[in-house]
N, C-alpha and C positions, 0 to 999 in steps of 0.2 A: 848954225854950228854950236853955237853957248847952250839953245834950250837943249839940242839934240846931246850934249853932253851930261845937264841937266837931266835928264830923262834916262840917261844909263846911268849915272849914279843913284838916282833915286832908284831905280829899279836891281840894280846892285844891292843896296841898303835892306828893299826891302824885303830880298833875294837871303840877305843873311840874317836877317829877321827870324826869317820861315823856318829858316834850316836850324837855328837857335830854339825857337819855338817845336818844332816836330822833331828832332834829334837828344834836347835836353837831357833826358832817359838814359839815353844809351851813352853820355856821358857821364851821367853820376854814377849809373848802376852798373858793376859790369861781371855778371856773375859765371860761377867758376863750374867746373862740368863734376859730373859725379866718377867717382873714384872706388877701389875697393876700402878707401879710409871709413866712407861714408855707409858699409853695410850694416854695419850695428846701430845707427842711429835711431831715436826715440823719434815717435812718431808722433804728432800732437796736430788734431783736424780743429782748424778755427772756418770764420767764414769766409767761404769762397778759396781757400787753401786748405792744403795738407802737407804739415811744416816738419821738415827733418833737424832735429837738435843731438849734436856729436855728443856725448856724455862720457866723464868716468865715473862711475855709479861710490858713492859710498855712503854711510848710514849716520843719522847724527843730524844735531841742530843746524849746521853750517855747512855753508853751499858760493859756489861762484857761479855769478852767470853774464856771461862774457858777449859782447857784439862785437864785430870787427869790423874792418876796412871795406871801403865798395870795391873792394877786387879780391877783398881774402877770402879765402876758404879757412872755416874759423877748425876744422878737424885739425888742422895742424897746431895746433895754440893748444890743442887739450894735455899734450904732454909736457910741454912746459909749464905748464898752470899748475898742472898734478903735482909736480916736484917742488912748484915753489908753493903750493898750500896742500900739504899731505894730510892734511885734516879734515879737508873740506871736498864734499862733492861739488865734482865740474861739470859745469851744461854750455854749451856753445851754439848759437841760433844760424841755422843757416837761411838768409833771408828768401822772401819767396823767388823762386826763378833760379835760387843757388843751388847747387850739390844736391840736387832732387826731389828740392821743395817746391810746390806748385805753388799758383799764381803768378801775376805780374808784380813787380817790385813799386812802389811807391811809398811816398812819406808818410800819408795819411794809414797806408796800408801795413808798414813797418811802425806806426807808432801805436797800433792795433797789435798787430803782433807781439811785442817786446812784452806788452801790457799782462797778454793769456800768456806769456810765456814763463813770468816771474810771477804770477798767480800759479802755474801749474808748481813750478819751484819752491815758492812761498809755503803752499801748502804741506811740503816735505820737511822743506827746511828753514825752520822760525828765521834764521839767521843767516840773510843772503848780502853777499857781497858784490855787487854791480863794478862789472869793469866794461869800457866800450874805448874802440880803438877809430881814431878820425872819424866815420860818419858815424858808427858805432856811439859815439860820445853823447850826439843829440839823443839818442833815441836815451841812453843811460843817465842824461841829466832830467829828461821828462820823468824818467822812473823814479828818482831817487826826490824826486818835487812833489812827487803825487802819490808813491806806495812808501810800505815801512822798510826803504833798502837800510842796513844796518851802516854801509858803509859804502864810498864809492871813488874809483879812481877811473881819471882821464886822461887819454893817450893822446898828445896831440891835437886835442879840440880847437875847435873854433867859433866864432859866435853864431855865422849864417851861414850858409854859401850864397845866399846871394851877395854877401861883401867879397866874397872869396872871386864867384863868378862876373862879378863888377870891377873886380882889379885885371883880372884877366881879359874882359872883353870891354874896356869902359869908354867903347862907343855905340855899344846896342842898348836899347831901355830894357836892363836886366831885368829890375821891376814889374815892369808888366809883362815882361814874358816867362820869366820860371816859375813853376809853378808848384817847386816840391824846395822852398827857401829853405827848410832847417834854420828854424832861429833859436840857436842854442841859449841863446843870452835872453829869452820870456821867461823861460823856467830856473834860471840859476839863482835870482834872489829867494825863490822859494824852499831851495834846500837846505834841509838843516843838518843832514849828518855826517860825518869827519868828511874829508872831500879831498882827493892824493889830484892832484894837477900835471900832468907832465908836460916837458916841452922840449922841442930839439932845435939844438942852437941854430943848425943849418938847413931849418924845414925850408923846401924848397912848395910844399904846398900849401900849408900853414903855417905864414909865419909868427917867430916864435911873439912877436908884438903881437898879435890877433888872438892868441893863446892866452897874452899877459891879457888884453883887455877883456877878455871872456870872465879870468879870474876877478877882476877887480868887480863884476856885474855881484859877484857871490858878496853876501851879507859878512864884515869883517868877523872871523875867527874861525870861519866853518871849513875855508881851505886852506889847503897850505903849495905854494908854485915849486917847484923844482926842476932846474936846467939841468938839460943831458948836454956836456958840451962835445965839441966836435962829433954831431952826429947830424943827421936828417930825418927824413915823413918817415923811411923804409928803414933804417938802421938803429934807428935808435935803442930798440929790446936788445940789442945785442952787447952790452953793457952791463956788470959788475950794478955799478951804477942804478940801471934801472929797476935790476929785477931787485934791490933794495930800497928802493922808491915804494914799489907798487907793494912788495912785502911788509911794510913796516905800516905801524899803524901812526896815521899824520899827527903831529902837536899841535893841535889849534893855536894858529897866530894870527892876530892883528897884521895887515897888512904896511 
């Protein structure tokens, strides 16, 4: 009877293993269907996809280019962006497999992406402003480590998910099973320029401590942290507050 119990737990175990292992995807990613928002979108062919970017076009050195959430459709984000930087052309990436952008979605293959995507930007506009929204944030701290982003704000970031996916599941070896970590905190000591941090007091998916620790990874004076209070992961833009966080340009401070 003990081994015969022994023997369905382990096969329970390693039952949810499996499912962890071959499902991961469709956990992190979960992208949004296409819409009449998305008929004007800009077309930009990298490899092995063909990538839709929502845009409001305008002329001039300065530009935002925006990642979102693993569930958002970033067409919606363009006209709040437009109002709050009326100076700047807006670009918004729909990741692959989103809003009628082809390929599969992964890390390797979204940090590909953001890359040709802020080159294609770059090339327009000397002066680009990276904003990235939860998983969005990774792909926007690697740019802003590794290209000349002028400037960059973060939504609710965090360091990995695999610390994220480790407090949520922390009796599977998250470690050796995911295999698209996002470890935000490789690339943050490398950033040097201004750097807006936001965080929501009530993130129910980030929280707001995993946020402060991502910050402190940055080299003192390059960011600056700002709490949204009484908000959460989804509410938080919907604040006074925020949309004067992410508009205003950070005071470098010492931590």
């Amino acid at each position: 009877m003990f081994w015969s119990i022994v023997t369905i737990v382990i096969g329970v175990y390693v039952g949810l293993c499996g499912v962890m292992f071959f499902m991961q995807r469709s956990l992190i990613y979960m992208p949004t269907p296409v819409t009449a928002m998305h008929e004007l979108a800009i077309v930009l062919d990298v490899p092995g996809a063909r990538l839709r970017i929502s845009s409001r076009q305008r002329g001039g050195a300065k530009a935002v280019l925006f990642f979102g959430g693993n569930a958002e459709d970033v067409a919606y984000a363009i006209p709040e962006l437009a109002t709050a930087f009326p100076d700047r052309a807006i670009y918004a990436l729909h990741y692959r497999g989103y809003s009628g952008s082809g390929g599969t979605p992964s890390e390797a293959a979204l940090r590909a992406d953001a890359k040709a995507v802020f080159a294609m930007v770059h090339d327009q506009h000397p002066d680009v402003l990276v904003i990235g929204r939860s998983l969005g944030t990774s792909l926007a701290i690697q740019l802003a480590a590794e290209e000349p982003v002028s400037r960059l704000v973060l939504i609710t970031p965090f360091r990995s998910i695999r610390e994220i996916a480790t407090r949520v599941v922390p009796f599977l070896p998250v470690s050796i099973l995911l295999r698209d970590p996002y470890k935000s905190w490789r690339y943050a000591p490398r950033v040097t320029c201004p750097t807006t941090i936001i965080a929501a007091s009530h993130d129910e998916v980030v929280p707001a401590v995993d946020t402060r620790r991502l910050f402190e990874e940055f080299k003192p004076g390059v960011a600056t942290f700002i709490m949204i209070d009484d908000a959460d992961h989804n509410s938080v833009s919907n604040t006074d507050e925020f949309w004067k966080a992410v508009i205003a340009e950070p005071s470098r401070r010492d931590r």
